[in-house]
N, C-alpha and C positions, 0 to 999 in steps of 0.2 A: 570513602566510597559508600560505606555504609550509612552513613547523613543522607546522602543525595539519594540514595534509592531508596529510602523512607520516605521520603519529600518525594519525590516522582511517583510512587507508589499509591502513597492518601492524594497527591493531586490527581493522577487518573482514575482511582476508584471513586472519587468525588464525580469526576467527569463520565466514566462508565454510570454510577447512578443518574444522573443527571438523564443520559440518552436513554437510557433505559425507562425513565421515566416519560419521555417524548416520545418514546416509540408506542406505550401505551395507548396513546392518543391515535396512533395511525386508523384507521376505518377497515373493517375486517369485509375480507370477499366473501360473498355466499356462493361462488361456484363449487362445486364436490371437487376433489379430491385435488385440487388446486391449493397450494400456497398463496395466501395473503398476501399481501403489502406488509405486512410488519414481519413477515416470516426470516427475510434477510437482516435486516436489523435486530431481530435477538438473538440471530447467531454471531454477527458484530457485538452485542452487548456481552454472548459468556463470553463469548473469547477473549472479548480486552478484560471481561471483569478476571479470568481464571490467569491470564498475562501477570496483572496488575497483581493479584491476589499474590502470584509467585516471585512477581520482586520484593516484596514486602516481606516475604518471608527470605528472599537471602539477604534481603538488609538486615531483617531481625537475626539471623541466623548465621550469617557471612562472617567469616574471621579475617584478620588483617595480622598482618605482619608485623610483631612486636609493640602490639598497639597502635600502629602507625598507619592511619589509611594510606594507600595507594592508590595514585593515578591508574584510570583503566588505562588510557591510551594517550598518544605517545602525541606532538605538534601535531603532523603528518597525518595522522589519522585522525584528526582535529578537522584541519582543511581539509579532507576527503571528506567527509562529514557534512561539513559547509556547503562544500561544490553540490555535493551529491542533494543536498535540498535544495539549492537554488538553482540546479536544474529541474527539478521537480516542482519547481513554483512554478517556472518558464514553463515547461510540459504541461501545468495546468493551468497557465494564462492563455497558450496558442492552440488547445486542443481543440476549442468550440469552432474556431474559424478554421482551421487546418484538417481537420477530422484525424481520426486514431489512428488509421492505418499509415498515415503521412507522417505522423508527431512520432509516434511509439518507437517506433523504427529507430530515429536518432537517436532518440530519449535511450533503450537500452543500451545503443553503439555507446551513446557516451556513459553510460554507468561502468561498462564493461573496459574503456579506456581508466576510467576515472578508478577502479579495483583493480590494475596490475592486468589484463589480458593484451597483449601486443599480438597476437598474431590476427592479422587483418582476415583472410579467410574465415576466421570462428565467430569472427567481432560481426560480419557481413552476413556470415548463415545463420548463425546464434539470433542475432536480432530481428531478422526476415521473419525465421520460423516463430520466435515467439512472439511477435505479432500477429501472426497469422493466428496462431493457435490461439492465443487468448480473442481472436477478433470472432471465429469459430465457435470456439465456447459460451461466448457471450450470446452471440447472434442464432446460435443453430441450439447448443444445449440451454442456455438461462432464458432464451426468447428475450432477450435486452437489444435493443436499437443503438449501438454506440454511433457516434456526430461521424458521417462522412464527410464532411466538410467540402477542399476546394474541386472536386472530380466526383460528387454523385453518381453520375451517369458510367464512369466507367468503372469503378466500384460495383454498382448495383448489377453491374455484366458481368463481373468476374466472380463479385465473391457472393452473392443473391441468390 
């Protein structure tokens, strides 16, 4: 385990520099007391670089078991793994056409399926509410536009 999170570590601090470096480019706003355009992306850049920086040290630092790396996780949690990105590709191939409030919704029900939650009640308000809340956050606190997609019109009445 300790190989692999050295190698994951300089691959994304490689990649954090990289963005970091592209972000420099973005074009700076002169409105007063306003945030930029690159003002989100350098808090994307510490944050993967300060991530990145901390596996790298419990690679360096990690012990293992009579010398013997071990596996973090187990088949099962292999395939949860799998599923759980390749519903998230899905969730970001149909979001542009579907818009978020329509996508998101199933997108958590099924993450919440897909991590052991059975009971259908929590699976239904869990997923409502944090749509809602991140479509709110976005739209009322960040001033961000996220894709209403197939129902504009009744969208733009309800949550507007």
């Amino acid at each position: 385990m300790r190989r692999r999170n050295i190698i994951a570590a300089a691959a994304l601090l490689v990649l954090t520099i990289g963005y970091g470096a592209l972000t420099t480019l973005l074009p700076e706003r002169s409105l007063p007391d306003t945030p930029g355009p690159p003002f989100f992306p350098w808090v994307n850049t510490v944050i993967l670089f300060a991530l990145s920086a901390g596996l790298l040290l419990q690679g360096i630092l990690g012990k293992t078991e009579n010398g013997i790396e071990q596996p973090s996780m187990d088949p099962t949690q292999r395939w949860q793994t799998v599923w759980a990105l390749g519903t998230f590709v899905l969730y970001l191939t149909i979001l542009p056409g579907l818009g978020f409030l329509v996508t998101t919704t199933p997108f958590f029900a099924v993450l919440m399926v897909l991590y052991g939650e059975r009971r259908w009640p929590w699976i239904t308000l869990g997923s409502i509410a944090m749509t809602v809340f991140l479509y709110v956050l976005f739209r009322h606190g960040f001033n961000v536009f996220l894709p209403l997609g197939v129902f504009p019109d009744l969208f733009s009445v309800v949550f507007l």
